[in-house]
Structure formats: structure tokens, C-alpha cells
C-alpha positions in Angstrom: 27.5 9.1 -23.8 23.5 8.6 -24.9 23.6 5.1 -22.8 24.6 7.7 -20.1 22.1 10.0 -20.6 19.7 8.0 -20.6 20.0 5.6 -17.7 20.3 8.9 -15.5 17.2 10.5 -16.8 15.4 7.8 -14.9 15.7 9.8 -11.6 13.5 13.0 -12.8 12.2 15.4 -10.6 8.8 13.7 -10.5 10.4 10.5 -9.7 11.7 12.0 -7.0 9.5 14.1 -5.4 6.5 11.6 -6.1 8.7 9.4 -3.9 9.0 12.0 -1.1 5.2 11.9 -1.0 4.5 8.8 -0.9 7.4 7.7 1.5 5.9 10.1 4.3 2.6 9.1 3.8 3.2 5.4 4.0 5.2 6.2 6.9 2.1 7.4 8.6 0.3 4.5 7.4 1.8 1.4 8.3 2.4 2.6 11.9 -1.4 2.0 12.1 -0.7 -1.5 14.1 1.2 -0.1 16.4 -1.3 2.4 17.9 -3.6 -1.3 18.7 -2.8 -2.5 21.7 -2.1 1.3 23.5 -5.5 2.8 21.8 -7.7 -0.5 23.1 -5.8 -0.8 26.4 -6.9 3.2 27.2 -10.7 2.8 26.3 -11.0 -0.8 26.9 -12.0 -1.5 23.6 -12.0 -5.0 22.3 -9.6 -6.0 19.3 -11.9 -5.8 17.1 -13.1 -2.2 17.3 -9.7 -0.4 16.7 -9.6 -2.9 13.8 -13.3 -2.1 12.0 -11.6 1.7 12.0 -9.0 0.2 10.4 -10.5 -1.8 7.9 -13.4 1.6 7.0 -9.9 3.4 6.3 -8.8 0.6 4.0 -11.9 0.8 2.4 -12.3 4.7 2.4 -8.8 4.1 0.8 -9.9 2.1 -2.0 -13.1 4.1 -2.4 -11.2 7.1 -3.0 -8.8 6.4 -5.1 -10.5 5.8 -8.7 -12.6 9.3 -7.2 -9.2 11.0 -6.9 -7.2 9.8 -9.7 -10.4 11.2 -12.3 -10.2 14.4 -10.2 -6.3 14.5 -11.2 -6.7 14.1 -14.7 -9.4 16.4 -15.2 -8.0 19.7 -12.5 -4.5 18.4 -11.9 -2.3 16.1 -10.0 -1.2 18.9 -7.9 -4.7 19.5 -6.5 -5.8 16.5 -5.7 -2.6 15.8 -4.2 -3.1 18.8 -1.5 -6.8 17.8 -1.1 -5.7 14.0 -0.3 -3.0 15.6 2.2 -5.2 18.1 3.9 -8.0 15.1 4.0 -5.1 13.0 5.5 -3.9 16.1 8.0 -7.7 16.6 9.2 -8.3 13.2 9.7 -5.5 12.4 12.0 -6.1 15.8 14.1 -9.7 14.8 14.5 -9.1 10.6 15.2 -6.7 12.6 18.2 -10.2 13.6 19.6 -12.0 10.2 19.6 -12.8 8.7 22.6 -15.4 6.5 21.1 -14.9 3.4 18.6 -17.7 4.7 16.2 -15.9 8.2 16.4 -12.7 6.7 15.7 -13.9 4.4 12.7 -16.1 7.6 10.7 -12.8 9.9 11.1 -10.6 7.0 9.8 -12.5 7.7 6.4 -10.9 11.0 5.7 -7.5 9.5 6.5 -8.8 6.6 4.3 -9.2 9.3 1.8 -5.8 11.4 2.3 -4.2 7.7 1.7 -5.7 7.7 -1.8 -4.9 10.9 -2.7 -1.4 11.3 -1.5 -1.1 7.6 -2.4 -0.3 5.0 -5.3 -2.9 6.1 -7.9 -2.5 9.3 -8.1 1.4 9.2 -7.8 2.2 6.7 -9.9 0.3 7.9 -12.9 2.4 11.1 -12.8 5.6 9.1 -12.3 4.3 6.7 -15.4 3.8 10.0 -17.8 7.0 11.5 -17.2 9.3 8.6 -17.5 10.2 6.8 -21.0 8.8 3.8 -21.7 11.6 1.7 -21.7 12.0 2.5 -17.9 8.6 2.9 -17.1 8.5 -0.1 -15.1 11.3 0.6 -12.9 9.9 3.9 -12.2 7.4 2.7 -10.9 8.9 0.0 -9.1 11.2 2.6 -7.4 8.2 5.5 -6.7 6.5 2.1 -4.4 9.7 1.3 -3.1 9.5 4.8 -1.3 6.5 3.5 0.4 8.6 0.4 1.4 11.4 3.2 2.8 8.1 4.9 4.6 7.1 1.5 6.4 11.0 1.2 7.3 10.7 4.2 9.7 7.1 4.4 9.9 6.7 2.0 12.8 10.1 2.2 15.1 9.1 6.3 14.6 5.4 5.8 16.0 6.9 2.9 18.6 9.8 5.6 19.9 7.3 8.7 20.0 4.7 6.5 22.2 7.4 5.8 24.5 7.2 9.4 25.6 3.7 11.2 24.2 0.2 9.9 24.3 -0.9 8.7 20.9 -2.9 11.5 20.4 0.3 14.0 20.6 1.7 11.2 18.2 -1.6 11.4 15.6 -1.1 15.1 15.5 2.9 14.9 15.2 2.0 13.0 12.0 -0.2 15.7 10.4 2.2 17.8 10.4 4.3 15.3 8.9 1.7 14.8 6.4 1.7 18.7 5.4 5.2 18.6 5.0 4.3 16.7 1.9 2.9 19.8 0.3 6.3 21.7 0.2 7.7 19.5 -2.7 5.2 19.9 -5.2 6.3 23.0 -6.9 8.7 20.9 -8.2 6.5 18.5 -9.3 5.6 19.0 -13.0 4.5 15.8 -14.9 3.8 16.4 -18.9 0.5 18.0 -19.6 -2.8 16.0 -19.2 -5.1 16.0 -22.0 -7.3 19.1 -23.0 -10.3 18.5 -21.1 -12.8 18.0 -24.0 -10.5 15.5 -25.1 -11.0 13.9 -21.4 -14.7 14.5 -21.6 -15.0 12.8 -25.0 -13.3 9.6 -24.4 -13.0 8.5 -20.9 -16.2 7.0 -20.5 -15.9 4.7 -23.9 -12.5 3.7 -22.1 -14.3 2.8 -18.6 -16.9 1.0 -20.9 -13.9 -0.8 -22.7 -11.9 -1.8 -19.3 -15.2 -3.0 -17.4 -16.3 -5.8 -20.1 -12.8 -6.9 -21.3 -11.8 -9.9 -19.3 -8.3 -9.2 -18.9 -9.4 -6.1 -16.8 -11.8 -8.1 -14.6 -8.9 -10.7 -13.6 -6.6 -8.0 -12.3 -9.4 -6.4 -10.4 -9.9 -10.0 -9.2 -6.2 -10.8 -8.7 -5.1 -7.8 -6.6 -7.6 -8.7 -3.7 -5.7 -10.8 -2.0 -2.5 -8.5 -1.8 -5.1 -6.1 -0.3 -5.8 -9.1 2.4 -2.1 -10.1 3.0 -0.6 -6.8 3.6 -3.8 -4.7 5.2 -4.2 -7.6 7.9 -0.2 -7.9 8.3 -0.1 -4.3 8.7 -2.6 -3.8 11.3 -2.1 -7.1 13.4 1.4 -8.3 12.7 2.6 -6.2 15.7 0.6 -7.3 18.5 0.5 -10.8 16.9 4.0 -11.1 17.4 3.9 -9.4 20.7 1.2 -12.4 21.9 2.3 -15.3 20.2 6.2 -15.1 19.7 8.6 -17.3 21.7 10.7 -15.0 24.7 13.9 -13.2 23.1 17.3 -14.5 24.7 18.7 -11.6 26.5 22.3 -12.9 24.9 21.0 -12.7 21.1 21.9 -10.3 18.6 18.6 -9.0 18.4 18.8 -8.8 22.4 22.6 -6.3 21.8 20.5 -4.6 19.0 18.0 -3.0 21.4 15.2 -5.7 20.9 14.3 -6.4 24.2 10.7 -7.2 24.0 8.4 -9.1 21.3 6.6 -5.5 21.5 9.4 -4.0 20.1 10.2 -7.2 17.8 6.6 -6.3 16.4 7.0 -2.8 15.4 10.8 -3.8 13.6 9.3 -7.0 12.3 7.3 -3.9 10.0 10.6 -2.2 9.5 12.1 -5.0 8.1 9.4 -6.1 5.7 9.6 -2.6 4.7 13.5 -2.5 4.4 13.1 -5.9 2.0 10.6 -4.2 0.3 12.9 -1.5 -1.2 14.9 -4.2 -3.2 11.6 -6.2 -3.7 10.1 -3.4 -5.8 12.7 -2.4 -7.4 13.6 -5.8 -8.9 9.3 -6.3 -9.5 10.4 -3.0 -11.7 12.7 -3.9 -13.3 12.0 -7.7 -14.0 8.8 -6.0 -15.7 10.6 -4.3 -18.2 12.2 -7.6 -19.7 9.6 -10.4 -18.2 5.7 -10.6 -18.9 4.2 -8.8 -15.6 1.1 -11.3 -15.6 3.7 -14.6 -15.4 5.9 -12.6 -12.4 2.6 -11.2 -10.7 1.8 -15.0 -10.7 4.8 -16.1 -9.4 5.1 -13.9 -6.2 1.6 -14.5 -4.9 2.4 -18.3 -5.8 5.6 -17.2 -3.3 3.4 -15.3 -0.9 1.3 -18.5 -0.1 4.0 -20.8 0.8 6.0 -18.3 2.8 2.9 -17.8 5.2 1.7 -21.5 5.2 5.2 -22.6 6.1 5.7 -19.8 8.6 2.4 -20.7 10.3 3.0 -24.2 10.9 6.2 -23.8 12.2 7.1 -22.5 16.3 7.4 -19.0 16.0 10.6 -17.5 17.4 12.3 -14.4 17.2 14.2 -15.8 14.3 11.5 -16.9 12.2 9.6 -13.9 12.9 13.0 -11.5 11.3 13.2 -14.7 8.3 9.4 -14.0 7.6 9.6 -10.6 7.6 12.4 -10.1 5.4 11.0 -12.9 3.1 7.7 -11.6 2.7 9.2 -8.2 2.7 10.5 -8.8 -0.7 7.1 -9.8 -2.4 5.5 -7.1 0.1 4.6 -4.3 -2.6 6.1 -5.7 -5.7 2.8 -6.3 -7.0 2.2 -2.5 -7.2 4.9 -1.7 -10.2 3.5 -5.0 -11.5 0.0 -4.7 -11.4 0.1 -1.0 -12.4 2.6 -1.3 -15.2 0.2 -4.0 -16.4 -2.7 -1.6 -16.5 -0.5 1.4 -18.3 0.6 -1.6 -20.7 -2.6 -2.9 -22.0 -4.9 0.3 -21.3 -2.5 3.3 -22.2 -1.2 6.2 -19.5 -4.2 8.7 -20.6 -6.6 7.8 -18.2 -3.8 5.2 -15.8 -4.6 6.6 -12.5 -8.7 6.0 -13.0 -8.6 2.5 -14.1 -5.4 1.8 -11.5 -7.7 3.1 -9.0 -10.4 0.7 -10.3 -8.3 -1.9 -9.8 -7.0 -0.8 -6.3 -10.5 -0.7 -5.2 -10.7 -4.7 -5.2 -7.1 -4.5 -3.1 -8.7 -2.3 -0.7 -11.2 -4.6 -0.4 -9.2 -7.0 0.5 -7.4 -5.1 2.9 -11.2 -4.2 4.9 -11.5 -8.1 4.9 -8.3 -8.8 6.1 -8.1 -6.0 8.6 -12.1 -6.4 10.2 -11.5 -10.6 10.0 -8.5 -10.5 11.6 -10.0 -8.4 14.9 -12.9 -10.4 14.8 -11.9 -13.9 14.7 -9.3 -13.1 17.5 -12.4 -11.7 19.9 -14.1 -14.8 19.1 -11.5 -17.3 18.9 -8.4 -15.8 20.9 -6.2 -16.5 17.7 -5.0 -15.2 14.4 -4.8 -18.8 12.9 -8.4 -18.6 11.1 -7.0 -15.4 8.8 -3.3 -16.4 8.6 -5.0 -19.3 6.7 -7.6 -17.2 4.5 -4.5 -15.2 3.8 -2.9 -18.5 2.0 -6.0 -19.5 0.0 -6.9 -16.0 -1.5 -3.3 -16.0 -1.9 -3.2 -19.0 -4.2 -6.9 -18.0 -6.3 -4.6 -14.8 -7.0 -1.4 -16.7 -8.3 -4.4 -18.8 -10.5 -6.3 -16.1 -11.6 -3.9 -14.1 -13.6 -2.6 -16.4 -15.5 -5.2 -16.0 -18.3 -4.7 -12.0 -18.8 -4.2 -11.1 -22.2 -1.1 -9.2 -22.1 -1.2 -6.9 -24.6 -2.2 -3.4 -25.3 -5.8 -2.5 -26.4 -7.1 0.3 -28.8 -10.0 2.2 -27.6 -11.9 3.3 -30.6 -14.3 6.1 -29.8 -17.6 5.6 -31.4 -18.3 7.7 -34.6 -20.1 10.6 -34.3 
């Protein structure tokens, strides 16, 4: 009867509302790619000015959210959670409005913002203090999983919507999605935070602590090139596919599905990535709880580099595109569990969502690299080839560098007053 108990008390109401959250706003934000093509085509812009305001959101993203997981744990995870949704909400409305790419890349900062705070760092350090430690992992690994379920509908939605309202009707559509958000957080209590001189007190000697220990300095390394791979995928994929993929036989499955056109092959090729993802996360979650995290973060970006060498060098067909996709789907976000368990494991939860954030930072960074490089290696060179291969080597240093974390949890000691 206990075993019972417990295995269900993994599905709390945090759990499950935290997944809510973040599977609507992930929706929103992996359609990003697929508003390329019709948002350049209108203004004429070339490929690489739709992708800078991609790439400022990434990094707005990553800017934001060490800034909004401190602002949780010192006024609340509920608060910053509205303030990263209306940020998100605004930002949308407004980018409707732009008819200029240096309009459209300084409003992509407050939707770089809402990301953060309706996001991974703040979410999953709620999720990580309300679940038991011997399921913490797979918590977690579930909570980014709903992302993964958000990127499943994210894309066809944005794709189906296009096909009857400008995408300006479709960016404010998605603000109101956005909002939507809001209505499940009164019932969305995670255990208390700290007092707040007890915040006050230690968090800097912690920050101090996490900056000059190693350990910490290789995961902020590591996670740059998942930032990379899945920022440039996200925002280029679609039209890469669209450009580049062999013609779909009118008598294929894909063909009787309602995949007509390598336009529409693009936006699903995100869905299915996505739909892989849900079981790739959720495994990443619960391998973690029985397997060192450092060894399996290792592994899948070890996996992650040959998938996209040996997809690159092969003819890409409709086939290989839906192999790919679901492949690289399944290492997509497992990192995330992975890379934030690891944190909560050697750091403690206290102060998770600042030094996660930290860490996401260096992803995000990635993600400007791989989003801004990608647009402007195609104006120059007509091809993706240049990043796709970028994308492998970062991918490998990653799979190297986190080999030597020290895997095990450290004691802050405050100094003596």
C-alpha cells in the first residue's frame, strides 16, 4: 500500500500545473521557425534579420532567467511567473506591430524575457521542491517533457492558423494563449521558500561558492551547445527542410497523412522531435535517478553529434528528415532534467532556480549563436552546411567536457560572523 502511495504522489499539483505552463509556453516558442519564411517574404527581409530577432530573444531568454529565478526565491514563484507571462503577452502584441527588423528584434526581448520567466528555471525549481527526492529526477524529467508536448502542437497550430490569418492575428492569438497560463496558478503552491534574511544571508556565499568550483564552470560550459543544436534547429529546421528536402511522393504515407509539401514536412518534422521528446525526457528522468547524470549528459551529446553528422552527409529525403527528427527528438530536451538535476544534486534546491539559470545562461548563448549563424551564413553562402557542422563540433567539446564534474553534493559554509 506505501509502494502505492508513493509512486502516485509523483503527479502533485505542482507537477502538474508547472507542466501546464510550460507546455503552452513552449508551444508558443518553438513555432518561432515557422513565422521565417511568411515574416521575410512580407517585408522582404533577408534570412538573416528575422533570425538576429531570434537569436536577441534567445539571449534575452538566457539573460533573464538567473534575473527571474532570484526574483522567485526572494517574492515568490507566483509573481514572477505572472510578470514572465505578461512580459511574454506584451511582447507578442507589440512584435504584431513591427514592420521593421530593428523593431522586431528589441520587442523579441520582452518575449525573450516572458520565455524565462514562464520557462525552465523558474518551473523547475518549484517542481524540484515539492517532489521527494527519490523521484526528483523524474519530475523533472516529466515537467520538460511538457515543453516537448508544447513543441508537438506548437508548430502544426501556428502552420494551420497561417493558413487563414496573417501572422500578426496569429502573434496575438498566442498572447492570449499565453495569459491563459495565469489561470492555473492558484493551484500552484510549492513548499515555503526560505525566510528572506535567511536568503539575504547566504545566497551570495553560495554564488561565490558555485562560480570558482570547477564542477560548476563545466556545466555552464557543457550546456552551450544544447543551446546551439536546438535554438538553430528550432528556428531554421523548417524552412531548411522546405529548401533542401528531396519532393514527397504523392503515393507515400506521409503524402495519405496530409503531408503534401516539404513546407508542411517542416513544421511536423518540429512536431515530431517534440512528440520523441516526451519519452526522451522522461527516460533522461528517470535514468538520472539510478545512473550518474554527468556519464548520461555525456552520452547523449556524444549521440547528438553522430546523429547530425550522419544525417548531413547523407541525401535528404522525406524519410530521413521523419528518422532525424524522431532520433534527435529523443536527446532533444533530455539534457534539461539532467543538467538541472545535476545542479539541485551537487548545489542543493535553496537557491536551484538562480544557479540553474546561471547555467541556462551559457545555453542561451548558444542558442543566439546558433540562431544569428545560421541566418547569416545562409545570406552569405545560400546553405545551412557551415552551422549543421559547428552544431557537431560544439556538440562533441560538450560530450568531452563533462566528463570531469565532480558529482557530488557540496556544503556551503557561511562565513562566521
Amino acid at each position: 500500500m506505501a509502494r502505492s502511495v508513493s509512486n502516485a504522489s509523483i503527479f502533485t499539483p505542482v507537477l502538474v500545473m508547472g507542466s501546464i505552463i510550460l507546455m503552452l509556453g513552449f508551444a508558443v516558442r518553438a513555432s518561432f521557425g515557422v513565422f521565417q519564411i511568411p515574416i521575410a517574404a512580407e517585408f522582404d527581409w533577408p534570412r538573416s534579420e528575422f533570425s538576429l530577432a531570434i537569436a536577441i530573444q534567445n539571449l534575452a531568454w538566457g539573460i533573464g532567467q538567473p534575473l527571474f529565478g532570484a526574483l522567485a526565491e526572494r517574492l515568490g514563484d507566483r509573481r514572477a511567473i505572472i510578470l514572465g507571462a505578461l512580459c511574454y503577452a506584451g511582447g507578442l502584441v507589440l512584435s504584431s506591430f513591427a514592420i521593421t527588423p530593428l523593431q522586431h528584434q528589441m520587442l523579441e526581448i520582452f518575449v525573450g524575457f516572458g520565455i524565462a520567466g514562464t520557462g525552465f528555471g523558474v518551473i523547475l525549481a518549484v517542481v524540484g521542491r515539492a517532489s521527494r527526492p527519490e523521484k526528483r529526477s523524474l519530475s523533472l524529467g516529466i515537467a520538460t517533457a511538457a515543453g516537448s508536448a508544447g513543441q508537438v502542437i506548437g508548430a502544426p497550430i501556428a502552420q494551420a492558423l497561417l493558413a487563414h490569418y496573417p501572422w500578426q492575428t496569429v502573434f496575438v492569438i498566442f498572447a492570449v494563449v499565453i495569459l491563459s497560463a495565469l489561470l492555473v496558478l492558484p493551484f500552484m503552491r510549492a513548499p515555503a521558500q526560505a525566510d528572506r534574511a535567511a536568503l539575504e544571508q547566504s545566497m551570495g556565499t553560495v554564488l561565490r561558492h558555485a562560480l570558482r568550483d570547477p564542477s560548476f564552470r563545466l556545466i555552464f560550459l557543457g550546456f552551450f551547445s544544447c543551446g546551439y543544436q536546438l535554438a538553430f534547429l528550432t528556428a531554421h529546421f523548417p524552412a531548411f527542410v522546405t529548401e533542401v528536402c528531396g519532393a514527397i511522393d504523392p503515393a507515400s504515407l506521409l503524402a495519405k497523412l496530409g503531408v503534401g509539401s516539404t513546407a508542411a514536412l517542416g513544421a511536423v518534422a518540429i512536431s515530431l522531435i517534440g512528440l520523441a521528446n516526451i519519452v526522451g525526457t522522461i527516460t533522461a528522468g528517470w535514468l538520472g535517478n539510478r545512473y550518474s547524470k554527468k556519464y548520461l549528459l555525456a552520452g547523449i551529446y556524444a549521440a547528438r553529434t553522430i546523429v547530425a553528422a550522419v544525417f548531413i552527409l547523407l541525401p535528404m529525403t522525406p524519410l530521413s528528415v521523419v528518422v532525424f527528427s524522431l532520433t534527435m527528438g529523443g536527446l532533444w530536451l533530455a539534457t534539461v532534467p539532467l543538467t538541472s538535476g545535476l545542479v539541485a544534486h551537487i548545489y542543493g534546491l535553496r537557491y536551484m532556480g538562480t544557479l540553474y539559470g546561471i547555467v541556462f545562461f551559457s545555453h542561451q548563448l548558444g542558442g543566439f549563436l546558433g540562431v544569428w549563424l545560421g541566418g547569416r551564413l545562409y545570406d552569405i553562402y545560400h546553405s545551412y552546411t557551415a552551422v549543421w557542422w559547428i552544431g557537431v563540433g560544439v556538440g562533441a567539446f560538450s560530450a568531452l567536457v563533462h566528463l570531469p564534474v565532480r558529482e557530488a553534493p557540496t556544503v556551503f559554509q557561511p562565513k562566521s560572523v
